[in-house]
C-alpha positions as CSV (number, residue, x, y, z in Angstrom):
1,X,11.4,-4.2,9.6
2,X,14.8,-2.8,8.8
3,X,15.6,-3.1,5.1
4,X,19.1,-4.5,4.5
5,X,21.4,-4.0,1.8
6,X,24.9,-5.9,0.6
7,X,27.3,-4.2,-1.2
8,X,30.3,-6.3,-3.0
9,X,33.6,-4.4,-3.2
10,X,36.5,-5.0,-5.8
11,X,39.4,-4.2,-3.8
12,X,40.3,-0.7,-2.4
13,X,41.4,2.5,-4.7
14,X,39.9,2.9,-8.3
15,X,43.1,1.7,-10.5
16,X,43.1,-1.7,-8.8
17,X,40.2,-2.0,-6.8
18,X,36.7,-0.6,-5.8
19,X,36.5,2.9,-6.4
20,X,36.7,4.9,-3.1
21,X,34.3,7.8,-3.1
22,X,31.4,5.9,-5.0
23,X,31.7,3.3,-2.3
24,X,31.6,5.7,0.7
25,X,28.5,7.7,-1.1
26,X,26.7,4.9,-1.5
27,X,27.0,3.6,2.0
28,X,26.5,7.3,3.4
29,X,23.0,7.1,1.6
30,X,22.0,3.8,2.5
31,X,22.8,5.1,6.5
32,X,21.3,8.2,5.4
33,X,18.1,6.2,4.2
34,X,17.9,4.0,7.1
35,X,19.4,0.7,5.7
36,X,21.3,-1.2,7.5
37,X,24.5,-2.5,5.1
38,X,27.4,-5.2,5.5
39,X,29.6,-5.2,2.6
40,X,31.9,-8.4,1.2
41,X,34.5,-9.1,-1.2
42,X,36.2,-11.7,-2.6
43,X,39.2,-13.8,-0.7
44,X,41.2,-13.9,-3.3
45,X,44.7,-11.8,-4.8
46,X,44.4,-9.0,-7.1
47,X,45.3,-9.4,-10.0
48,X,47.8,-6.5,-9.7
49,X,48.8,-3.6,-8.1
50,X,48.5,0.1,-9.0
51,X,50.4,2.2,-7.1
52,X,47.9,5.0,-7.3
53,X,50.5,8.2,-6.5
54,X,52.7,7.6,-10.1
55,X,49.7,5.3,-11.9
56,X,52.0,2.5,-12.0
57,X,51.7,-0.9,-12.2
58,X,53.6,-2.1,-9.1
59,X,55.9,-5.3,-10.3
60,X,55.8,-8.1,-8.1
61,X,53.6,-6.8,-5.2
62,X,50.7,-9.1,-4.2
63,X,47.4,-8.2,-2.0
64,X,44.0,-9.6,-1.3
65,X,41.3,-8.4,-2.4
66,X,39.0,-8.8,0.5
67,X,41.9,-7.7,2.9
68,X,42.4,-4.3,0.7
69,X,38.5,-4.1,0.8
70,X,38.6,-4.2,4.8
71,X,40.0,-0.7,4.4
72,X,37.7,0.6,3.1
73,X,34.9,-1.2,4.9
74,X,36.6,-0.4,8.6
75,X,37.3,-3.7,9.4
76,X,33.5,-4.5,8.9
77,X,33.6,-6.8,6.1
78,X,32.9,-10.6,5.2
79,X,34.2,-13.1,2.1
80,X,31.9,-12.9,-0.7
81,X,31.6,-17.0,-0.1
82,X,29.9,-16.4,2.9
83,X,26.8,-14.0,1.4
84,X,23.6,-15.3,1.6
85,X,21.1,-13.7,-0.7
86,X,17.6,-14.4,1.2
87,X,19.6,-12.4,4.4
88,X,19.3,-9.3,2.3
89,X,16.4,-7.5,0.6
90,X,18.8,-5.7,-2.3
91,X,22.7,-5.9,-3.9
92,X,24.7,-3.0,-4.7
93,X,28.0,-3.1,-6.8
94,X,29.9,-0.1,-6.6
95,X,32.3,0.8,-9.8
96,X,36.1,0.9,-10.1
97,X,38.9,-0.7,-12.5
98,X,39.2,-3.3,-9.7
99,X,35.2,-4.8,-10.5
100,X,37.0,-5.0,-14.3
101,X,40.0,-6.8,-13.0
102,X,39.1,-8.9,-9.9
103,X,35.4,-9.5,-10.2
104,X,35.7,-10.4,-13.8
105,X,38.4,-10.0,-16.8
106,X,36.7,-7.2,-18.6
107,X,40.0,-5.4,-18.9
108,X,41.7,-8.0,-20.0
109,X,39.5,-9.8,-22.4
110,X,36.3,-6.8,-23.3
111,X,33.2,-8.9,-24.5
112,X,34.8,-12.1,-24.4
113,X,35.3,-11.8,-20.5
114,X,34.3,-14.1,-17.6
115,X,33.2,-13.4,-14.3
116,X,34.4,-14.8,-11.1
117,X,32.4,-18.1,-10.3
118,X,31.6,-17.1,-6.4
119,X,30.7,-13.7,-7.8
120,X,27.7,-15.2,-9.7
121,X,27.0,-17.7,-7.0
122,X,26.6,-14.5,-5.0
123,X,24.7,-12.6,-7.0
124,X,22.3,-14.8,-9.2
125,X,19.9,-15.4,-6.3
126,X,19.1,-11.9,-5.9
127,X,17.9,-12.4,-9.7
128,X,16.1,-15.2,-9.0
129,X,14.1,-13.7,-5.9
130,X,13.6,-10.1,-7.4
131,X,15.3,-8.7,-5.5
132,X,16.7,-5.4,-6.5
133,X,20.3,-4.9,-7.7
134,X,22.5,-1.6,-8.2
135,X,25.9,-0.9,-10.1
136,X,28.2,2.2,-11.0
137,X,30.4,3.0,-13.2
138,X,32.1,0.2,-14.6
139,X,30.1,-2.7,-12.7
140,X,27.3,-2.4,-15.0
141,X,29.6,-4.3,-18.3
142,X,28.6,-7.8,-15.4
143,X,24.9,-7.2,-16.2
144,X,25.1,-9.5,-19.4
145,X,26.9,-12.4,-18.4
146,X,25.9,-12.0,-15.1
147,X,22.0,-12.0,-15.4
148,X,21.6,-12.4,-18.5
149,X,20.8,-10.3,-22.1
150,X,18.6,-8.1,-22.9
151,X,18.9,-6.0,-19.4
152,X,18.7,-2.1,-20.0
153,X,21.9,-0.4,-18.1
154,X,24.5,2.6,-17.8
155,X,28.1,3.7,-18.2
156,X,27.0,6.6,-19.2
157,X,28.3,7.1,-22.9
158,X,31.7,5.9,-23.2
159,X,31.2,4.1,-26.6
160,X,33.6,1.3,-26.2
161,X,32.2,-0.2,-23.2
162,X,29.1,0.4,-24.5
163,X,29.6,-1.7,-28.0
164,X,31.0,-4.3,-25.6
165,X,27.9,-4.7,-23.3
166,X,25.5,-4.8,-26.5
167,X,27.9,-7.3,-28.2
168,X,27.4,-9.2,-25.1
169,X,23.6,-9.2,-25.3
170,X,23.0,-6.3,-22.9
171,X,21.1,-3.0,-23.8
172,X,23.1,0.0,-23.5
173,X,21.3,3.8,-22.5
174,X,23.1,6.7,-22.6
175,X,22.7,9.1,-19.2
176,X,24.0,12.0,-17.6
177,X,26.2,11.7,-14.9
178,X,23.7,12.7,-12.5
179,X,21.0,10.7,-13.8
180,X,20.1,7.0,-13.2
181,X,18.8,3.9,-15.8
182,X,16.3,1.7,-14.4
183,X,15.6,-1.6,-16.0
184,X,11.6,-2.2,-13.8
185,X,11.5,-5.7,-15.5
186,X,14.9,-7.3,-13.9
187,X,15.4,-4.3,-10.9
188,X,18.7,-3.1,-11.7
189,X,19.2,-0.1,-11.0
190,X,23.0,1.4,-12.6
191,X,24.3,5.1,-13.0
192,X,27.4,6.5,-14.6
193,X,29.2,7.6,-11.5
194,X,33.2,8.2,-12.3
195,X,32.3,7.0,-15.4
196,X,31.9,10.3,-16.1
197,X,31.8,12.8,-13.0
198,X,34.4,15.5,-12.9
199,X,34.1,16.2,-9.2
200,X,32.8,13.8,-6.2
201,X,29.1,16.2,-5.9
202,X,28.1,14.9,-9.4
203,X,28.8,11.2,-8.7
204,X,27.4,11.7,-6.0
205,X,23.9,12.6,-7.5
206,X,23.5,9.7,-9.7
207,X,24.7,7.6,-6.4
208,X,22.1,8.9,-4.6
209,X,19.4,8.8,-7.2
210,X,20.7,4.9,-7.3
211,X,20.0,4.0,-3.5
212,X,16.8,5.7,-3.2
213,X,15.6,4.1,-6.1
214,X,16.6,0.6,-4.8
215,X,14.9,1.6,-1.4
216,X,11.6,2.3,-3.6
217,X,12.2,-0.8,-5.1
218,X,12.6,-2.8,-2.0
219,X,9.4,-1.3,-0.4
């Protein structure tokens, strides 16, 4: 049987939305791997616009996430209302600012933030059924309020978002760019990406590392 994979994006473009290259790596390594993918986001508004040319916040411009998301999905995406955890054998959350601003208020509030109600009803189940779950860059600072403390995971070393994830009950490793953390208790699976790569080939090493681990982990 085909293994199948969902993959929640933030938006489209990494100042306001999911971040563009780790998304297209990681679904270029699931097709590369043989899984099949269909990837969701969130019906609901931004909660603001970069314009990503100047690295402006664009004032009084409004877009949805799950219509910017269709970008970069080609059209072949569904709301994250509609995902259904036992029609999937694994979860992947790719990184950019948009996972910090529309999938919870990490950038707003650090430690103290909250994360989108039909995220968690989205995401918990895979959890619950061990099913295996990946996240990049910035997605990782969900782990603890998401699944709970105590889960081992990556940003790579930036030492801010690190204090903030162990303030919040997770467990922070450092890792290389290239490198993945692994958590075997819970199944989640996180690398650094653009957390800390320079160039697209070295996110794109940890990204890979990430999906053929989660494709072990789903055997």
């Amino acid at each position: 049987m085909t293994k199948k994979v969902a993959v929640i994006l933030a938006g489209c473009g990494v100042q306001d939305g999911a971040e563009i290259y780790e998304t297209t790596l990681t679904l270029l390594r699931l097709d590369q791997r043989g899984i099949e993918y269909r990837c969701f986001a969130p019906d609901i508004a931004q909660r603001e616009v970069i314009d990503h040319h100047r690295g402006e916040a664009v004032e009084g411009e409004t877009r949805n996430v799950l219509v910017e998301a269709g970008r970069l999905a080609r059209g072949e995406i569904s709301p994250l209302a509609e995902l259904d955890a036992e029609a999937f054998d694994g979860l992947v959350l790719p990184g950019g600012f948009g996972v910090a601003k529309n999938l919870c208020d990490f950038a707003l509030a650090g430690s103290d933030m909250e994360v989108l109600a039909q995220l968690r009803d989205a995401v918990v189940p895979f959890h619950e059924a061990r099913k295996p779950i990946g996240l990049m860059c910035i997605a990782p600072v969900l782990v603890p309020k998401l699944l709970g403390s105590g889960i081992a995971v990556t940003v790579g070393n930036d030492p801010g978002v690190a204090g903030a994830i162990s303030s919040m009950g997770g467990l922070h490793r450092s890792c290389a760019v290239d490198d993945i953390v692994v958590d075997h208790e819970n199944r989640v699976v996180t690398t650094p990406a653009y957390m800390l790569a320079s160039r697209i080939s070295e996110a794109g090493e940890g990204i890979f590392k990430l999906v053929d681990k989660l494709d072990e982990l789903m055997a």
